[in-house]
C-alpha positions as CSV (number, residue, x, y, z in Angstrom):
1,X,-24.7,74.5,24.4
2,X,-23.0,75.0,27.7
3,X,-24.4,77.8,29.1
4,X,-24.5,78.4,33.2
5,X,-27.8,80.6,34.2
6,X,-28.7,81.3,37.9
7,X,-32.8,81.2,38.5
8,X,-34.5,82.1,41.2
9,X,-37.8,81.2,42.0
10,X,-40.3,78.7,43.6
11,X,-40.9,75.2,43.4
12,X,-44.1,74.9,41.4
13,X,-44.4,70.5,41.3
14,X,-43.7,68.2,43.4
15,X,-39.9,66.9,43.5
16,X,-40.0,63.1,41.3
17,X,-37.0,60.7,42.4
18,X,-35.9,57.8,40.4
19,X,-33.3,55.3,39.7
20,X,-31.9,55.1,36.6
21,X,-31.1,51.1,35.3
22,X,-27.1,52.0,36.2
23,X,-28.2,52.5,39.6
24,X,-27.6,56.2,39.6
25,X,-30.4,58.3,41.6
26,X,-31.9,61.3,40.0
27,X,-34.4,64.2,40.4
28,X,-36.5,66.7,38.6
29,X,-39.0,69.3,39.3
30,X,-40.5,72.5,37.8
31,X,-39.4,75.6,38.8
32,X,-41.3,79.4,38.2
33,X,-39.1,82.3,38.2
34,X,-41.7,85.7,38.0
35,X,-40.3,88.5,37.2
36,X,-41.7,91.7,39.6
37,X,-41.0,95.1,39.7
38,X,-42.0,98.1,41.9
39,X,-44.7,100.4,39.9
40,X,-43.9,103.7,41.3
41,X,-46.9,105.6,40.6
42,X,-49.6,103.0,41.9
43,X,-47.3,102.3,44.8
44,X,-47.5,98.6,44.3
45,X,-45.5,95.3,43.3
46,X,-46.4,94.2,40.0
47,X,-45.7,90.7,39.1
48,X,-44.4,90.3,35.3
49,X,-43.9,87.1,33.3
50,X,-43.1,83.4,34.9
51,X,-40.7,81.6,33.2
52,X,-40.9,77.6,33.4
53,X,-37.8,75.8,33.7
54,X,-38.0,72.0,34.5
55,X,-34.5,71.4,36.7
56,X,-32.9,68.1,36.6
57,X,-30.0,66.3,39.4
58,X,-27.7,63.3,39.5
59,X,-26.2,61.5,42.2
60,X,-26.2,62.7,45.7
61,X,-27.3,66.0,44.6
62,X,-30.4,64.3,43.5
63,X,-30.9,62.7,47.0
64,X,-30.8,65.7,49.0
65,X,-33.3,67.2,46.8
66,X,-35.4,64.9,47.6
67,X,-35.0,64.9,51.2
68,X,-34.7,69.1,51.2
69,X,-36.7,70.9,48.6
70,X,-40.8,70.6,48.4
71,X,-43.4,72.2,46.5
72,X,-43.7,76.0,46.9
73,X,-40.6,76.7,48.8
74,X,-38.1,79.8,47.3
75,X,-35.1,78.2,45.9
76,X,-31.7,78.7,43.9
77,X,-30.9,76.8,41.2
78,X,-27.2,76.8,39.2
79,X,-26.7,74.6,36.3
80,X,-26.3,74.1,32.7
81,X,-29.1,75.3,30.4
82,X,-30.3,73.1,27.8
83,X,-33.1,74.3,25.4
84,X,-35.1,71.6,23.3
85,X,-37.4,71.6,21.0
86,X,-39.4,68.6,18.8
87,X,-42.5,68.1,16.9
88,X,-45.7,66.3,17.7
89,X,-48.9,66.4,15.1
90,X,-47.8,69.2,13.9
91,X,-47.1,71.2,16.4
92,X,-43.6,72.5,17.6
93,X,-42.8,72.2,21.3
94,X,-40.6,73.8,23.5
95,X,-38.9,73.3,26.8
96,X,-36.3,75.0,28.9
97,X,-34.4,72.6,30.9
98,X,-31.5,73.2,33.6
99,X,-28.7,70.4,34.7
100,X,-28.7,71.1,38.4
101,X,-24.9,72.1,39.8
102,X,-26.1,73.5,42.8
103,X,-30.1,73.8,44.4
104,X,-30.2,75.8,47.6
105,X,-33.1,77.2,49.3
106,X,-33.3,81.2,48.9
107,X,-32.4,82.9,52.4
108,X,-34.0,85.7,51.6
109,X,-37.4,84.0,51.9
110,X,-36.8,82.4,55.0
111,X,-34.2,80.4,57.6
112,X,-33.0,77.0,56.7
113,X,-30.8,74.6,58.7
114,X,-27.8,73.0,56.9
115,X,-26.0,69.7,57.9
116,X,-23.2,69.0,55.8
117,X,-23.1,64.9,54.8
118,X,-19.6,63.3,56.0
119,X,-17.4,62.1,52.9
120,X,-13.7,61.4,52.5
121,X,-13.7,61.3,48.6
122,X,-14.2,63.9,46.4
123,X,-16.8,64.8,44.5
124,X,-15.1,63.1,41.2
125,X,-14.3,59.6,43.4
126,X,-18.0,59.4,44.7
127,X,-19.2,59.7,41.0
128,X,-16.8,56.7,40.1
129,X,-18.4,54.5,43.2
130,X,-15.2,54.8,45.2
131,X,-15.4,52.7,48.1
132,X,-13.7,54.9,50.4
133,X,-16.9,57.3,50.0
134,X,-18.9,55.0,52.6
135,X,-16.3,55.5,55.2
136,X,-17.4,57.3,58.1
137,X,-15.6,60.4,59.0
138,X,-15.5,62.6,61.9
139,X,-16.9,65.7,62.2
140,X,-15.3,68.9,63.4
141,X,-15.7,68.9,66.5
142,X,-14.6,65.1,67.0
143,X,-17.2,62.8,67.4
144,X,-16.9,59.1,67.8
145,X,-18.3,56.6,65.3
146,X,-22.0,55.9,66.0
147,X,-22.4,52.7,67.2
148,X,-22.8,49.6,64.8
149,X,-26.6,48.2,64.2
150,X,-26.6,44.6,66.3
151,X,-30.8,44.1,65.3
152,X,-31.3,42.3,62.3
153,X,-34.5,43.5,62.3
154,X,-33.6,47.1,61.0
155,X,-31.9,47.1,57.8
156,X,-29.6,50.0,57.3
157,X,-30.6,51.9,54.3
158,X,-26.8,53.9,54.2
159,X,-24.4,54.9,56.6
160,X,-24.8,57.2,60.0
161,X,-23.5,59.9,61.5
162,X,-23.4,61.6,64.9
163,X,-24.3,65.1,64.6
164,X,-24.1,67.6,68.1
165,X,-26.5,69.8,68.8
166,X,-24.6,73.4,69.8
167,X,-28.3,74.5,71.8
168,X,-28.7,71.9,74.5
169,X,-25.9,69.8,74.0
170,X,-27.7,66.7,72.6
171,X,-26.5,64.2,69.9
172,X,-28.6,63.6,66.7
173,X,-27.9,60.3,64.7
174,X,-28.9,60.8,61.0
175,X,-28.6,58.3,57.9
176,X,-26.5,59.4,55.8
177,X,-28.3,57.2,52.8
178,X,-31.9,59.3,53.2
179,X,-30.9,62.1,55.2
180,X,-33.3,61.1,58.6
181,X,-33.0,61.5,62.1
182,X,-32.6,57.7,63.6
183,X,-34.5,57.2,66.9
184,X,-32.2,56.7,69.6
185,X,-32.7,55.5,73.6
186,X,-31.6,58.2,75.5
């Protein structure tokens, strides 16, 4: 089956990364998608059924799940839907499971505050490990490389990149590899 579907709804566990043996990263969580309506003559929302799906990622979609999406927030979630079934003591199981594409947060439910992750492959090179996708790039408006880490004593967990701040000018340094803020002296 290759079927797309669109849910909306909230995060209802808490997001679980891993590694796979390949070294590739993944994620999963639960999502609830509750179907409401307005009841007209009680002049109330009425919430219907919740559907369960659990939604799964690969790669660096995985990673900015993990560093993005928590438990109870309103999200988006494109992918493929896969629907499995199997058989345990006699009983028959089912579960409705969704190959993340795309995870967003839903806007509509709040503000959120993007920052796009430098890359000068494509999304087919970086899932072949190309070595260019380390390379640090600049950003729009033209920022210089950060500066290289002389102290041994931190150990860089991926690469960095300078991001401005349009508000009060300032420059933010963020790890590209887990999607922090670096301290900086300034």
């Amino acid at each position: 089956m290759n079927d797309i579907i669109t849910v909306r709804g909230f995060v209802a566990s808490e997001i679980r990364s891993s590694t796979t043996p390949g070294g590739i990263a993944t994620a999963s969580f639960r999502i609830g998608s509750t179907d409401r309506r307005f009841d007209r003559a009680n002049n109330i929302w009425v919430d219907g059924n919740t559907n369960w799906f659990t939604v799964q990622s690969f790669r660096h979609l995985a990673g900015h799940i993990g560093c993005s999406v928590k438990k109870g927030q309103r999200i988006i979630v494109v992918g493929k839907l896969k629907l499995r079934q199997w058989e345990r003591e006699g009983k028959i199981y089912h579960v409705a499971e969704i190959d993340a594409e795309t995870v967003g947060h839903d806007l509509m439910w709040g503000s959120a505050n993007f920052t796009r992750m430098a890359s000068t492959a494509t999304p087919a090179a970086a899932a072949a490990g190309s070595p260019e996708n380390n390379a640090w790039t600049p950003g729009e408006n033209g920022e210089q490389a950060p500066p290289e880490n002389d102290d041994d004593t931190e150990p860089a967990t991926g690469s960095l990149e300078l991001l401005s701040d349009d508000e009060d000018g300032e420059s933010l340094l963020v790890d590209t590899g887990t999607g922090e803020l670096v301290e900086t002296d300034a």
